[in-house]
C-alpha positions as CSV (number, residue, x, y, z in Angstrom):
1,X,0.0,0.0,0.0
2,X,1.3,3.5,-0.8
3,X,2.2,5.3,2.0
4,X,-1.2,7.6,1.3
5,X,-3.0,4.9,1.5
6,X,-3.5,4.0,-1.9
7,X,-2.9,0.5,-3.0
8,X,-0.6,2.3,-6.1
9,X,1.2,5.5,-6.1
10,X,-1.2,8.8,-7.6
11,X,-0.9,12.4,-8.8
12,X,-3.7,13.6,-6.8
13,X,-6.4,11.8,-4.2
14,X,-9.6,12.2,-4.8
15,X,-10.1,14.4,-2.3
16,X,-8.0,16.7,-4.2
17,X,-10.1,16.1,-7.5
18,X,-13.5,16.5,-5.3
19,X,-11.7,20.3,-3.8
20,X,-10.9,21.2,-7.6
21,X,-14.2,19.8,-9.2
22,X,-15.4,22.6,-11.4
23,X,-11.8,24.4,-11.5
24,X,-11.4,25.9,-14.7
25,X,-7.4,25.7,-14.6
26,X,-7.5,21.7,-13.6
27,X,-8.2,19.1,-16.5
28,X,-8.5,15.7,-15.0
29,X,-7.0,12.5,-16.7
30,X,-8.7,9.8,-16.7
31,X,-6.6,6.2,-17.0
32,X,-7.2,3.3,-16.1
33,X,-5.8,-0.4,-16.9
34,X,-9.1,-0.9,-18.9
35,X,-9.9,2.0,-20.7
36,X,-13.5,0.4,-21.3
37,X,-14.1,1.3,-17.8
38,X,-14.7,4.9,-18.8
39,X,-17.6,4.4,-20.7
40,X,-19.1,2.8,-17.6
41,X,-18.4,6.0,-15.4
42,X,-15.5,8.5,-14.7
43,X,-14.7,11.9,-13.2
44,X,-16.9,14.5,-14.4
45,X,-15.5,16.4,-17.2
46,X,-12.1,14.1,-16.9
47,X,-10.7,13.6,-20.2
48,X,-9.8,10.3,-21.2
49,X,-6.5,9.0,-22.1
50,X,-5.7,5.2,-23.2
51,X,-2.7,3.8,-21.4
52,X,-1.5,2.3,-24.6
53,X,-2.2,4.1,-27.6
54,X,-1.7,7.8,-25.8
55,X,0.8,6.7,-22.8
56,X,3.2,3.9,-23.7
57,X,5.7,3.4,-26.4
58,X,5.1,0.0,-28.6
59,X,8.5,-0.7,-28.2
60,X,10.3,0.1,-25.0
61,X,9.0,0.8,-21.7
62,X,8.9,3.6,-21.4
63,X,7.2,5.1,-18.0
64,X,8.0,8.5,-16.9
65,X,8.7,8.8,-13.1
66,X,6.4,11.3,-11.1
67,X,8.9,13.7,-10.3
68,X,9.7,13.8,-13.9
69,X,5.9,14.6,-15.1
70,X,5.5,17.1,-12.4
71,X,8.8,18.8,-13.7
72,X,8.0,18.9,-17.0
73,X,4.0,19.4,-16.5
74,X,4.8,22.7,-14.2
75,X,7.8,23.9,-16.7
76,X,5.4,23.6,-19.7
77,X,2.8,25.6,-17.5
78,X,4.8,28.0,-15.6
79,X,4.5,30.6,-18.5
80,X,1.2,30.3,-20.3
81,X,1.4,33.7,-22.7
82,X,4.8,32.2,-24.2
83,X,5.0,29.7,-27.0
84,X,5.7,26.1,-26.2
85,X,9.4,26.7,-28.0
86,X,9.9,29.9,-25.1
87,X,8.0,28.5,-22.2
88,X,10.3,24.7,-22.6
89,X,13.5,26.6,-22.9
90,X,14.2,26.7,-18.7
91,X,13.1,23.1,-18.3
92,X,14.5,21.6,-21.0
93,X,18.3,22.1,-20.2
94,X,17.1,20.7,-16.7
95,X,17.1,17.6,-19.0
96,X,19.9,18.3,-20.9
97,X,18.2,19.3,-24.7
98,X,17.5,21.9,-25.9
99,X,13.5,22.9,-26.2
100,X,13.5,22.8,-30.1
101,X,15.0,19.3,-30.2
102,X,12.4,17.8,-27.1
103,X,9.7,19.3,-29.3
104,X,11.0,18.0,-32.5
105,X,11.6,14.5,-30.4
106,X,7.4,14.5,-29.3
107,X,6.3,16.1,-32.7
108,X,4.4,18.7,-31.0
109,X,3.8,22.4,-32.8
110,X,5.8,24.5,-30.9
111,X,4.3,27.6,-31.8
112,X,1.0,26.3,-29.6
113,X,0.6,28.3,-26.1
114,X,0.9,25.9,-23.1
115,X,-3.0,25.8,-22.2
116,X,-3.4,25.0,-26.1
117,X,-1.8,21.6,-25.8
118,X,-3.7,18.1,-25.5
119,X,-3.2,15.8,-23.1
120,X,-2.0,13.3,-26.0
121,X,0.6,16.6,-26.8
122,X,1.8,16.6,-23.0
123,X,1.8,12.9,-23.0
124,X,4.2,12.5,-26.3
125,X,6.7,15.4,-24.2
126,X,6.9,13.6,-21.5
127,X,7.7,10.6,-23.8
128,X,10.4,12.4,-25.6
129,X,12.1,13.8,-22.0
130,X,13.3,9.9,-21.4
């Protein structure tokens, strides 16, 4: 059991998503083992995302670690007026590249404004940070 009492590590506990539930600046993500599950019931207004086709890589594993998401998730977000190519610049040297070549490497436009991206464009960055 994770130590908040979980039986696997999360983001956020659903007590967080029942304080933020109507929040216009939080967009839940729904994923789940079995993404048929969602069709049964989910979050309100969560956004579904399949663990295969939008999350892992058909050929390595390739799972980012949470403290790498939250670093890359609050770099991308830290400066919402700039373009994706301005706002990645700080937190792309943190991982060594340059923001150019990490958006090249996720083939994401990087002319799109941080609140502009899709959860699959935030999912294929955090691909191409490992």
């Amino acid at each position: 059991m994770a130590e908040n009492g979980y039986a696997k590590p999360v983001l956020v506990t659903s007590d967080w998503v029942a304080e933020h539930a109507g929040d216009d600046n939080i967009v839940v993500a729904e994923v789940d083992e079995n993404p048929d599950l969602y069709e049964e019931g989910h979050i309100p207004g969560a956004v579904k995302l399949h663990w295969r086709e939008d999350l892992q890589d058909p050929v390595e594993r390739d799972v980012i670690d949470r403290e790498t998401f939250e670093r890359l998730v609050r770099g991308i977000f830290l400066q919402r007026r700039k373009m994706l190519l301005n706002a990645l610049k700080p937190v792309a040297e943190t991982f060594g590249r340059s923001s150019a070549d990490l958006i090249a490497a996720a083939g994401v436009d990087g002319t799109k404004r941080p609140q502009e991206l899709t959860l699959r464009d935030i999912a294929q960055l955090s691909r191409a940070v490992l």
